[in-house]
TIROMI-928167 format. One record per atom (N, C-alpha, C, O): residue number from 1; atom name; x, y, z. Coordinates in nm, 3 decimals, always signed. Example, Ala and Ser with C-alpha at 12.3 -4.5 7.8 and 13.67 -1.06 7.14 Angstrom:
BEGIN
<r pos="1" site="N" u="+1.319" v="-0.569" w="+0.780"/>
<r pos="1" site="CA" u="+1.230" v="-0.450" w="+0.780"/>
<r pos="1" site="C" u="+1.320" v="-0.330" w="+0.780"/>
<r pos="1" site="O" u="+1.424" v="-0.332" w="+0.846"/>
<r pos="2" site="N" u="+1.285" v="-0.225" w="+0.708"/>
<r pos="2" site="CA" u="+1.367" v="-0.106" w="+0.714"/>
<r pos="2" site="C" u="+1.290" v="+0.003" w="+0.787"/>
<r pos="2" site="O" u="+1.341" v="+0.114" w="+0.804"/>
END
This chain:
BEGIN
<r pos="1" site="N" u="+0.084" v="-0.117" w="+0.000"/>
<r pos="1" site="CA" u="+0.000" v="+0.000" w="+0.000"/>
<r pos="1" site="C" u="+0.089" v="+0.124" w="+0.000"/>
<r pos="1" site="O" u="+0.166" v="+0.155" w="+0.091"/>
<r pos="2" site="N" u="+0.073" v="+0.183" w="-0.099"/>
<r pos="2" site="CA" u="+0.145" v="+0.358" w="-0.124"/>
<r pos="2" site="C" u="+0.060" v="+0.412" w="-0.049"/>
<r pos="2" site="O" u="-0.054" v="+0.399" w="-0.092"/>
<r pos="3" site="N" u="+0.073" v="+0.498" w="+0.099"/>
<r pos="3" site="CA" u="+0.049" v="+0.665" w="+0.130"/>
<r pos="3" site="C" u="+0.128" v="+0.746" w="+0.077"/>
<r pos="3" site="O" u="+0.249" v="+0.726" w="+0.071"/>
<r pos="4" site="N" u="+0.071" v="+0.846" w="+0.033"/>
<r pos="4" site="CA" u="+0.142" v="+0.962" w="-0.030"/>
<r pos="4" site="C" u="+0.161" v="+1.097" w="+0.092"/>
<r pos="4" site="O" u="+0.062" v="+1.123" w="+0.160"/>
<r pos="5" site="N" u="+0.254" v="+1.155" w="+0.109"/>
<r pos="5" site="CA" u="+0.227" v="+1.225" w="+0.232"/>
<r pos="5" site="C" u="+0.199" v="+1.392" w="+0.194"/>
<r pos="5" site="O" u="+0.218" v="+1.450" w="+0.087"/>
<r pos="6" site="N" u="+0.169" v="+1.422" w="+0.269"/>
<r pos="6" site="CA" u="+0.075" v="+1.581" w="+0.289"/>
<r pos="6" site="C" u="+0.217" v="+1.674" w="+0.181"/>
<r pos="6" site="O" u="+0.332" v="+1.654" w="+0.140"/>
<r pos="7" site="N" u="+0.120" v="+1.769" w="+0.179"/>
<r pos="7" site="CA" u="+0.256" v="+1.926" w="+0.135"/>
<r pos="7" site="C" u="+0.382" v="+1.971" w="+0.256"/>
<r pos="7" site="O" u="+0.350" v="+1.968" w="+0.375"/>
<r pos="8" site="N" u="+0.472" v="+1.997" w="+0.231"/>
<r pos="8" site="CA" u="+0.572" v="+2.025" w="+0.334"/>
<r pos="8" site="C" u="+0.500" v="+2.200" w="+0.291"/>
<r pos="8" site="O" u="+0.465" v="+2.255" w="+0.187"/>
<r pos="9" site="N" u="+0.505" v="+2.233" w="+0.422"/>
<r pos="9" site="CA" u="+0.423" v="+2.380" w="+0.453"/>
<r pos="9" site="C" u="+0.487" v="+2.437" w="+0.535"/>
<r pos="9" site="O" u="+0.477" v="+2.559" w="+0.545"/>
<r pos="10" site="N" u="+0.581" v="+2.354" w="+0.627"/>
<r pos="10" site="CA" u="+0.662" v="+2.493" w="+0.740"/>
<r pos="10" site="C" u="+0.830" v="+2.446" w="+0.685"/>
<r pos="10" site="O" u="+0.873" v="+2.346" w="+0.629"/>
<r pos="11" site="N" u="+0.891" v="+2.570" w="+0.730"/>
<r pos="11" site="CA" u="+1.001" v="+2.578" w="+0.738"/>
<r pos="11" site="C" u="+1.093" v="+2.414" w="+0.817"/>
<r pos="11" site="O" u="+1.180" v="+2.342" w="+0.770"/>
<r pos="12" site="N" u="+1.017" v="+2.410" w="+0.956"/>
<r pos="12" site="CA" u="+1.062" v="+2.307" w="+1.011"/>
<r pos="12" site="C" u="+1.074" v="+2.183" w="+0.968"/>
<r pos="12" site="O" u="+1.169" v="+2.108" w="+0.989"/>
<r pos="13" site="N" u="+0.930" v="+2.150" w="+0.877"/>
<r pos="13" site="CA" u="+0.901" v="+1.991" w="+0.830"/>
<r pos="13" site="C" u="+1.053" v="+1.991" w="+0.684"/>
<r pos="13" site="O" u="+1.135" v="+1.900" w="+0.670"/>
<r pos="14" site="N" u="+1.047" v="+2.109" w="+0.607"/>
<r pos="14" site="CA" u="+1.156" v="+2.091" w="+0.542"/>
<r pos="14" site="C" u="+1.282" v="+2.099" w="+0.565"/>
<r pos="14" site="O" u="+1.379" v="+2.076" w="+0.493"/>
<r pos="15" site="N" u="+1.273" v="+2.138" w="+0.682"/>
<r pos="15" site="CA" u="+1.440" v="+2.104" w="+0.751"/>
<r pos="15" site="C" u="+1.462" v="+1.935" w="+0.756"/>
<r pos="15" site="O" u="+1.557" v="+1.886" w="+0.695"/>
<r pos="16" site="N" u="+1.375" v="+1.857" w="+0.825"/>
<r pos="16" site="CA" u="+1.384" v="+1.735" w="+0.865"/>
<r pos="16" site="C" u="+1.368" v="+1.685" w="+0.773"/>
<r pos="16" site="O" u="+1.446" v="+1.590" w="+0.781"/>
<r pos="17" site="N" u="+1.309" v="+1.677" w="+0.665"/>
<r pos="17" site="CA" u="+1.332" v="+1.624" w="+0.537"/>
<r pos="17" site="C" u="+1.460" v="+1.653" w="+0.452"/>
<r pos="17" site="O" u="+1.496" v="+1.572" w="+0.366"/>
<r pos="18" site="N" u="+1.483" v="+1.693" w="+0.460"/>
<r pos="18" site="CA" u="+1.666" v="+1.769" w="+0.432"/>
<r pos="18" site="C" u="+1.754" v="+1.676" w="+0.479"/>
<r pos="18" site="O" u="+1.820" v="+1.593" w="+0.416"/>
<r pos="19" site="N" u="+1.749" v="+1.701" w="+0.617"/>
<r pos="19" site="CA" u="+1.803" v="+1.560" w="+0.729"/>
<r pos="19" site="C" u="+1.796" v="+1.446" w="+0.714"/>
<r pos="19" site="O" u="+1.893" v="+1.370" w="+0.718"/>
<r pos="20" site="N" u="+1.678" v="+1.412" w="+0.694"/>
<r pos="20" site="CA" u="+1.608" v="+1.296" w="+0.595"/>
<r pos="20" site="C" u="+1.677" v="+1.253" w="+0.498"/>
<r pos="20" site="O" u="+1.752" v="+1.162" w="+0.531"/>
<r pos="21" site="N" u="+1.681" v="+1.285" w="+0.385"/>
<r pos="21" site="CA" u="+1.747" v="+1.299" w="+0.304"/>
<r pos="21" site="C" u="+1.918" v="+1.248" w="+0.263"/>
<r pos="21" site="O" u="+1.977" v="+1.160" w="+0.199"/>
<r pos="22" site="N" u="+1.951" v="+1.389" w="+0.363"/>
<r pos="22" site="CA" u="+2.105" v="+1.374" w="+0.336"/>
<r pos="22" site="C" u="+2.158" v="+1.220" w="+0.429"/>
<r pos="22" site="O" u="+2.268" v="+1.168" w="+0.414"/>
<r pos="23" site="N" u="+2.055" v="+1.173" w="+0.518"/>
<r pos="23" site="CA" u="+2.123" v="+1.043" w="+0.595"/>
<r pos="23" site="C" u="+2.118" v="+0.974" w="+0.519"/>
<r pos="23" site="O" u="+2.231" v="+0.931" w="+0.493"/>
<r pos="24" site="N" u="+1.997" v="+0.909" w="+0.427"/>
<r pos="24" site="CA" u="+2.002" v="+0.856" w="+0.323"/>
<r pos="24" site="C" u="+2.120" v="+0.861" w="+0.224"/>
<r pos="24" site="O" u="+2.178" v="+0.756" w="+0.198"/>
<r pos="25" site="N" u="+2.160" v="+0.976" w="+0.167"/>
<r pos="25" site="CA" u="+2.268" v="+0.986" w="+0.057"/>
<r pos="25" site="C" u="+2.371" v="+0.938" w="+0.141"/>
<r pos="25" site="O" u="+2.436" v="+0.850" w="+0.085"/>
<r pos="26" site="N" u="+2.424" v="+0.976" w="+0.302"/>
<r pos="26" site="CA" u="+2.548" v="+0.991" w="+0.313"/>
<r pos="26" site="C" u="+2.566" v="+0.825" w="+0.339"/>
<r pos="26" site="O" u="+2.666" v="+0.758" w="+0.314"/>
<r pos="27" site="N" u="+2.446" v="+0.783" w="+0.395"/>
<r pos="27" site="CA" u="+2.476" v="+0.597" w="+0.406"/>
<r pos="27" site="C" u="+2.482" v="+0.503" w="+0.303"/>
<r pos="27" site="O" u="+2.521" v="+0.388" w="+0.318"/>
<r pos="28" site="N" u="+2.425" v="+0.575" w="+0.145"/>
<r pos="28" site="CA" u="+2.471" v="+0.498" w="+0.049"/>
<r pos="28" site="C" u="+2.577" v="+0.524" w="-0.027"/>
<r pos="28" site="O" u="+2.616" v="+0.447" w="-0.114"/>
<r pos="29" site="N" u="+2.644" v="+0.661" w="+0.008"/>
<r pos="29" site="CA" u="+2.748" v="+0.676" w="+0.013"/>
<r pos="29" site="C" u="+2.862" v="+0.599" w="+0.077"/>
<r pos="29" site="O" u="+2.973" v="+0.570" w="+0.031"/>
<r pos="30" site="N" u="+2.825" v="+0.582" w="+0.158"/>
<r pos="30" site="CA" u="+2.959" v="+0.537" w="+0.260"/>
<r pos="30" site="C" u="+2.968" v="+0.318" w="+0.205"/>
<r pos="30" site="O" u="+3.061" v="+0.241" w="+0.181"/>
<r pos="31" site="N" u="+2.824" v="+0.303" w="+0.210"/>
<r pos="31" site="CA" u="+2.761" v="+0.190" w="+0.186"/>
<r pos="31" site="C" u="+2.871" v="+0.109" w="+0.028"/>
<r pos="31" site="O" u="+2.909" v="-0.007" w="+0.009"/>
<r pos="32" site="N" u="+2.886" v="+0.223" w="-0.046"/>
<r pos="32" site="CA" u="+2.962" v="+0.233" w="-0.193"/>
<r pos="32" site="C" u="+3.073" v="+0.256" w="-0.136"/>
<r pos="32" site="O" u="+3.127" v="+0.147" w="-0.115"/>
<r pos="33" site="N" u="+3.134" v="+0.338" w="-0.100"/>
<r pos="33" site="CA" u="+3.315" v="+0.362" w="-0.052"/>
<r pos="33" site="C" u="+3.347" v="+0.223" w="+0.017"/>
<r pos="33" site="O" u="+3.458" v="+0.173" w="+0.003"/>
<r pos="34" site="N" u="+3.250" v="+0.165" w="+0.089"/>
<r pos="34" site="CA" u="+3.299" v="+0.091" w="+0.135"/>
<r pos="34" site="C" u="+3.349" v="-0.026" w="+0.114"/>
<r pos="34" site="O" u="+3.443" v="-0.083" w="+0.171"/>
<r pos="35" site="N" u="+3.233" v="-0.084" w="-0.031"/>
<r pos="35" site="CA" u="+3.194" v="-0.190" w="-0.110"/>
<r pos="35" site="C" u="+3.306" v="-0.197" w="-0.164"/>
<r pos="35" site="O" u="+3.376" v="-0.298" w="-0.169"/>
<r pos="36" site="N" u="+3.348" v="-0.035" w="-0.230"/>
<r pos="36" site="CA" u="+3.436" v="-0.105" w="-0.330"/>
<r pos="36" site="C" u="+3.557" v="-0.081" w="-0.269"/>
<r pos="36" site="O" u="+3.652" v="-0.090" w="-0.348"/>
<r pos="37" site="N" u="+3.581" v="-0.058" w="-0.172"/>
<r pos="37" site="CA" u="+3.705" v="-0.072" w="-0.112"/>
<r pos="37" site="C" u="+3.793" v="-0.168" w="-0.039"/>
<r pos="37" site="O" u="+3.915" v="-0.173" w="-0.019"/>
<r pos="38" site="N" u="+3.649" v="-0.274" w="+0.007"/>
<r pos="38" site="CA" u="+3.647" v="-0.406" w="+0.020"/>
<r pos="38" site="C" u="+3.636" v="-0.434" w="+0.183"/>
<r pos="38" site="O" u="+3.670" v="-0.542" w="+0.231"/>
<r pos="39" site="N" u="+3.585" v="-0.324" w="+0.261"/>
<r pos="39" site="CA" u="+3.533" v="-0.309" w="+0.409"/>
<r pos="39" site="C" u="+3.435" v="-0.343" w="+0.431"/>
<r pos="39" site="O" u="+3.407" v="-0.350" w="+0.551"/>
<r pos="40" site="N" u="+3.356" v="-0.372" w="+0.358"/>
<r pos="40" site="CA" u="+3.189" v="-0.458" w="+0.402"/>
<r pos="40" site="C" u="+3.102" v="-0.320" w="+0.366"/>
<r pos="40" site="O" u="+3.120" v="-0.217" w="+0.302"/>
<r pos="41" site="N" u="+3.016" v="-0.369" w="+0.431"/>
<r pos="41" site="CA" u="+2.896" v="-0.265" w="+0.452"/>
<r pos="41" site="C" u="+2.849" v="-0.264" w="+0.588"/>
<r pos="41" site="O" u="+2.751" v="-0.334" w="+0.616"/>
<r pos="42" site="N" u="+2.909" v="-0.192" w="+0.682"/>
<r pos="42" site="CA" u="+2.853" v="-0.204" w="+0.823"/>
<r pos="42" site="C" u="+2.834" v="-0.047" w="+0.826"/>
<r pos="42" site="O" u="+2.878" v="+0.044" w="+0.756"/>
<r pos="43" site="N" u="+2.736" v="-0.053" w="+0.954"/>
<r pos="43" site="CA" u="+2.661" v="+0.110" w="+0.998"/>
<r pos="43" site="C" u="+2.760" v="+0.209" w="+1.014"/>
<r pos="43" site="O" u="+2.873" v="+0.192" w="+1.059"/>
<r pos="44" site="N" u="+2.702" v="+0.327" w="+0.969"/>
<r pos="44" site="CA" u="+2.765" v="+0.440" w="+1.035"/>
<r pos="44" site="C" u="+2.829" v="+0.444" w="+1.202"/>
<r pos="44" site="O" u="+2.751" v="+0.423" w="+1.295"/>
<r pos="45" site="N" u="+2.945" v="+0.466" w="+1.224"/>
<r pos="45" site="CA" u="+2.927" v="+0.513" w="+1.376"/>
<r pos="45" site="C" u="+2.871" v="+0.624" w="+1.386"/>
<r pos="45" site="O" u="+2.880" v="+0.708" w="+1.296"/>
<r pos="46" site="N" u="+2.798" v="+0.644" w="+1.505"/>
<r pos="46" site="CA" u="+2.761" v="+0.754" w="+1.575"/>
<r pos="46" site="C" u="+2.825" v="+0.927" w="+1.576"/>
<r pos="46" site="O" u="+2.770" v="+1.034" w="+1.603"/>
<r pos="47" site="N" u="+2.987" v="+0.886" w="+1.528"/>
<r pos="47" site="CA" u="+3.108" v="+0.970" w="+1.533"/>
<r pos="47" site="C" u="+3.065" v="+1.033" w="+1.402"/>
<r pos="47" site="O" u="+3.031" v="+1.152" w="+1.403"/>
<r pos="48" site="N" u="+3.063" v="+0.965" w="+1.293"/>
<r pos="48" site="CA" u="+3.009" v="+0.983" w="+1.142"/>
<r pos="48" site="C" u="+2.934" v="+1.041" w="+1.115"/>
<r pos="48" site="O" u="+2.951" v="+1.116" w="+1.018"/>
<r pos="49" site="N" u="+2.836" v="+1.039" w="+1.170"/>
<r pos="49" site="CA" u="+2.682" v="+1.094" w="+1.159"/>
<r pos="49" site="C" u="+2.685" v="+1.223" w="+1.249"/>
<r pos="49" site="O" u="+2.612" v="+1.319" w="+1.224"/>
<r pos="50" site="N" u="+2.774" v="+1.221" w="+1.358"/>
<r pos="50" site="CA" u="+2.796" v="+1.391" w="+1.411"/>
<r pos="50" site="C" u="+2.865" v="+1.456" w="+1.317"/>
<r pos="50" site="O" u="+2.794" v="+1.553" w="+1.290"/>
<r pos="51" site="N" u="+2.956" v="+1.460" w="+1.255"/>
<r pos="51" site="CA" u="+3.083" v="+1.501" w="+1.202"/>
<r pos="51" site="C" u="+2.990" v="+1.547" w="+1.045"/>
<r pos="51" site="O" u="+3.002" v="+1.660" w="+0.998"/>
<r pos="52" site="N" u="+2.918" v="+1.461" w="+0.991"/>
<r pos="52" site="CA" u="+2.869" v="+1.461" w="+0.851"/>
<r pos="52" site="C" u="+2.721" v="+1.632" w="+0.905"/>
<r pos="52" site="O" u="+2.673" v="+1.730" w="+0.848"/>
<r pos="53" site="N" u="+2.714" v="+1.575" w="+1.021"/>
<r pos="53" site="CA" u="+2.571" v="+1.672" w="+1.041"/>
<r pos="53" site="C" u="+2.666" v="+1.838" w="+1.023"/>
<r pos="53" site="O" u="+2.637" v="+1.928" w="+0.945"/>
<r pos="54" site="N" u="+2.793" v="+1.835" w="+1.134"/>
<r pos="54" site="CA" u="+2.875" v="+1.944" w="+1.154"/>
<r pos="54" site="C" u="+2.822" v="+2.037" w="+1.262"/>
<r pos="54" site="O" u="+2.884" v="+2.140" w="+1.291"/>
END
């Protein structure tokens, strides 16, 4: 089942979608550096995800 979700209307909801977002890119990012570098695919640390936010 597809829900489709509402209009982003405040400033705030499109911040967190931003956030949203960029965790997505930066974990299939890392997900790829990692692959082909031959490190697996294991989670972000915690360290990563501060550092990437800034």
């Amino acid at each position: 089942m597809h829900v489709s979700p509402g209009p982003i209307t405040t400033p705030q909801q499109a911040a967190q979608e931003r956030d949203t977002l960029l965790d997505l890119i930066a974990r299939g990012l890392y997900c790829t550096t990692a692959g082909t570098l031959g490190d697996g695919h294991g989670e972000l640390s915690a360290e990563s995800l501060e550092y990437r936010r800034g």
